[in-house]
N, C-alpha and C positions, 0 to 999 in steps of 0.2 A: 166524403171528406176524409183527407189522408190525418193520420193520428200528428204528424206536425202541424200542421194546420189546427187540427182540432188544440192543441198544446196552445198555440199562439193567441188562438183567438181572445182567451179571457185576458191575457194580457195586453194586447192590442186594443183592445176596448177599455184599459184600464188608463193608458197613453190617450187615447183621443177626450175622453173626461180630463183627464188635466189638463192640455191641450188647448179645448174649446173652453175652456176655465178661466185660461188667462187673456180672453176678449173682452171681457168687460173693464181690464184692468187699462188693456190699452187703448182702449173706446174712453174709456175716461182722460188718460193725458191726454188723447187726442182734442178730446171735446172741454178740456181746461188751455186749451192751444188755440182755442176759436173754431176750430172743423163742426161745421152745421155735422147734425148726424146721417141726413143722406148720402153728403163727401164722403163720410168715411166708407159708409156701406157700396158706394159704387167704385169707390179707390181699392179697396180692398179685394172685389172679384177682379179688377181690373188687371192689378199689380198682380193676383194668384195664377190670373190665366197667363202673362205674359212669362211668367217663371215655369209654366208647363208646357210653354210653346215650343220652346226649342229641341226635348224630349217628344211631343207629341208629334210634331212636324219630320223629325229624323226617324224615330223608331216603329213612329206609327200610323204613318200617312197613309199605309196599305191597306192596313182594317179601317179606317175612316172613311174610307174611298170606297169599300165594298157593302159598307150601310145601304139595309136597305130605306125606301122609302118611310116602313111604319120604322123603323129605327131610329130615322130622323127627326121622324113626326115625336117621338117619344122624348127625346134628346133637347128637343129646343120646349117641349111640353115642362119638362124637370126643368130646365136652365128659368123659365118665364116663370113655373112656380117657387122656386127658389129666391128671384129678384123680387117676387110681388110680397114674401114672407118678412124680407127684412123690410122694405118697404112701410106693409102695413104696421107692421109691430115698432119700427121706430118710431111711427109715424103718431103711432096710438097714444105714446107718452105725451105730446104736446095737451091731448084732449083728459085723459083721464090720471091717476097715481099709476105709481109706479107697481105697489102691489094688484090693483086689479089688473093692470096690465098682465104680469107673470100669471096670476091666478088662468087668465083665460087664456093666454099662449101657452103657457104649460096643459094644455089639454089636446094639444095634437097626439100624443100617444093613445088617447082614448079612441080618438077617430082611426085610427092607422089599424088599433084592435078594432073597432066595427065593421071597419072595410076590408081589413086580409082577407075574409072568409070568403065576403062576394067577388073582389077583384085579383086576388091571388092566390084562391081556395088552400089558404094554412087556416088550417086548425088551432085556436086558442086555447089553454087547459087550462081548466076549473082554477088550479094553483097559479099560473100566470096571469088569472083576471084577477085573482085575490091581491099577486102583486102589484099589479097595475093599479088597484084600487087605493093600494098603501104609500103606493111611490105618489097617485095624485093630491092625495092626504098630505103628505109630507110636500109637496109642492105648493099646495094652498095656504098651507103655515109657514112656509118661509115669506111667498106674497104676501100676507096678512100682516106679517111680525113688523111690517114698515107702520100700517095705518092702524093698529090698533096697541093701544096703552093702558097699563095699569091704573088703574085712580082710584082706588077701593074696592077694586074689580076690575074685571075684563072687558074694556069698551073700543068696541068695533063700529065703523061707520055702518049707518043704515045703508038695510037695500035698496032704498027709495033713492039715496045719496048716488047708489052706483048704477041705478036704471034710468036715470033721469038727464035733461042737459046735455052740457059740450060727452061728458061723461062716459055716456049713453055712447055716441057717436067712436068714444078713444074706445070703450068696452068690445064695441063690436070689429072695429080695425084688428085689435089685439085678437078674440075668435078669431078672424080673418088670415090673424097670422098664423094661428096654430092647422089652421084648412088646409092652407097651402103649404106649409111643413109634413103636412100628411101628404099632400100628391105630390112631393118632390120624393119622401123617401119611397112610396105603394112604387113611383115609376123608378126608381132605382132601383129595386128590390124583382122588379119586372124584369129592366136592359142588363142590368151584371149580371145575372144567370149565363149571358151569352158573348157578353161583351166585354174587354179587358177596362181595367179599371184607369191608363192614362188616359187614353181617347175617351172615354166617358166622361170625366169629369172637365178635360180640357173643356169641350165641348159645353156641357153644362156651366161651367162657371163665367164659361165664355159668352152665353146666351146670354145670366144672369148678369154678366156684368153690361153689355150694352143694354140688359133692359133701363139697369140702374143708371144709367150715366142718361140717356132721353131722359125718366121720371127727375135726376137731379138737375139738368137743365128747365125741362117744363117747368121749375117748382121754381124756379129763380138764382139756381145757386151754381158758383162755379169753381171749380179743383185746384186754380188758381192762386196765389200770393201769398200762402201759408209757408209758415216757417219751416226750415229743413228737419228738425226735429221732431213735427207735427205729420208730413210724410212718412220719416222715421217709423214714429208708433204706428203710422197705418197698414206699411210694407212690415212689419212685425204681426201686424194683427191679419195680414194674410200669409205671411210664413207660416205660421206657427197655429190660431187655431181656424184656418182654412185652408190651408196645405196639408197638416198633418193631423187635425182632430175633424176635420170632417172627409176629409180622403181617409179614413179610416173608417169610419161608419158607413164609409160607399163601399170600402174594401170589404168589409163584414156583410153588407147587405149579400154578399154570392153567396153566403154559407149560414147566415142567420134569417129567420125572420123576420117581418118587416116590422113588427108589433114589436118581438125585443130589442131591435137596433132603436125602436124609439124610448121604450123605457130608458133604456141606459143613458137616454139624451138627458135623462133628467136629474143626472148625478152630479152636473153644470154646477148649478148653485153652491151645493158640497165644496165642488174644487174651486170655484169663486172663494166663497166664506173664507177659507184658509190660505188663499195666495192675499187677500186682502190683508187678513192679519198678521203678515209677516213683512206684505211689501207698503198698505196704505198705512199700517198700526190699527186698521179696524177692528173691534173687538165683536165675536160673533153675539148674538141675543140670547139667549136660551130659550127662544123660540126658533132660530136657527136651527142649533143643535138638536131641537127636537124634530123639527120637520126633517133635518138631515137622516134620522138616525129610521125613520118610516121610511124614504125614499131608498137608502141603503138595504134594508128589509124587503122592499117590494121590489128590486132590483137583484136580490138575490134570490127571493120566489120565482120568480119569473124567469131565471136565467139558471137554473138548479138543474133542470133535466138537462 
């Protein structure tokens, strides 16, 4: 790694956090516009791949063209687990809350550390499980901080509440999503070693998004009669954090680990919390600010060597 590169890097990770931060913002005007939240998620790769086409197609149709077969294989592998992540995890909110939803999708970083060692033999250090451990800490406290309230104490739904029924069904979609967040980045973190980063992702978003446009048809819904403004937020929400906050965790994935590229996914909510209270008026919890301030901690553990 050239010492500019190594330069950029913490700051390029610092841009794709804010980035991927402000998707929930535009996920929300969308989805106060009427947009089901399949729409958005299959408009969204849709719109990112068609913005990468014309760079990918002119500059890079040569390396695209000299893929080889496991290359391919890899390529539509990340594109299909990437479409199946937003998939389950939107999908999981119908069945279960919003915090258990986060609690269990916020745990693909954990899996991504289990598996580097066997699938991409990095080495994880003692100091980096400890942040992982802190960044997941501080992730389950911001999930939490929705469903559990004061009343004379600290009262959190039972476990029974969150194992049981439709619940049950939204808990395990949500794992689901965090599975297939791990095999999108383990196989990015595989193909960028060799591969340039527009053809790559063209590719991938592009897989992802015809996965997501079949699953939003099957499911009944259609991209259809929505208001210009409603489109608007969704070409926003693939500008900005699918163009530049996740093309930048793919960019990082040539020169990082796959385990810290996913820690740092988890500093989301952080730059959520704060665009919210400047642009929704929302006021963060002070269990927010507590969850934020471990995930910050275990984010800097982790990424300190």
């Amino acid at each position: 790694m050239n010492p500019r590169t190594r330069y950029l890097l913490p700051i390029a990770i610092f841009v794709a956090i804010l980035a991927v931060s402000t998707a929930s913002i535009f996920i929300r005007f969308a989805q106060m516009d009427g947009a089901p939240s399949l729409v958005i998620a299959a408009l969204r790769l849709t719109f990112a791949t068609l913005l990468l086409a014309p760079l990918a197609l002119s500059r890079h149709w040569d390396e695209i063209k000299r893929l080889t077969r496991t290359e391919w294989l890899l390529a539509v592998s990340s594109g299909i687990f990437l479409a199946v992540h937003f998939a389950t995890w939107i999908s999981s909110l119908e069945f279960t809350s919003v915090a258990s939803s986060v609690v269990f999708v916020s745990t693909g970083p954990l899996w991504v550390a289990l598996l580097s060692p066997m699938l991409l033999k990095e080495h994880v250090s003692r100091t980096a499980i400890i942040g992982l451990g802190l960044a997941l800490v501080g992730g389950t406290i911001i999930g939490l901080s929705d469903a559990c309230v004061w009343d004379a104490g600290l009262a959190c739904p039972a476990l029974a509440d969150i194992l049981q029924g439709p619940a049950m069904w939204g808990n395990f979609l949500a794992l689901a999503g965090a599975w297939t967040v791990t095999g999108y980045l383990i196989i990015g973190r595989k193909l960028r070693v060799g591969m340039s980063l527009i053809p790559y992702i063209f590719l991938v978003y592009g897989i992802a998004a015809i996965v997501l446009i079949i699953i939003m048809f099957v499911s009944g819904n259609s991209p259809l009669g929505f208001a210009p403004q409603t489109y608007g937020w969704i070409f926003l929400l693939a500008a900005i954090p699918q163009l530049i906050g996740h093309s930048t965790y793919n960019w990082a994935l040539r020169y990082l680990p796959a385990a810290l590229v996913a820690v740092t996914t988890l500093g989301e909510p952080i730059g959520s919390a704060v665009l919210a209270y400047f642009i929704l008026k929302e006021t963060p919890t002070i269990a927010v600010l507590f969850g934020g301030a471990f995930i910050l901690t275990g984010i800097y553990l982790a990424s300190r060597k």
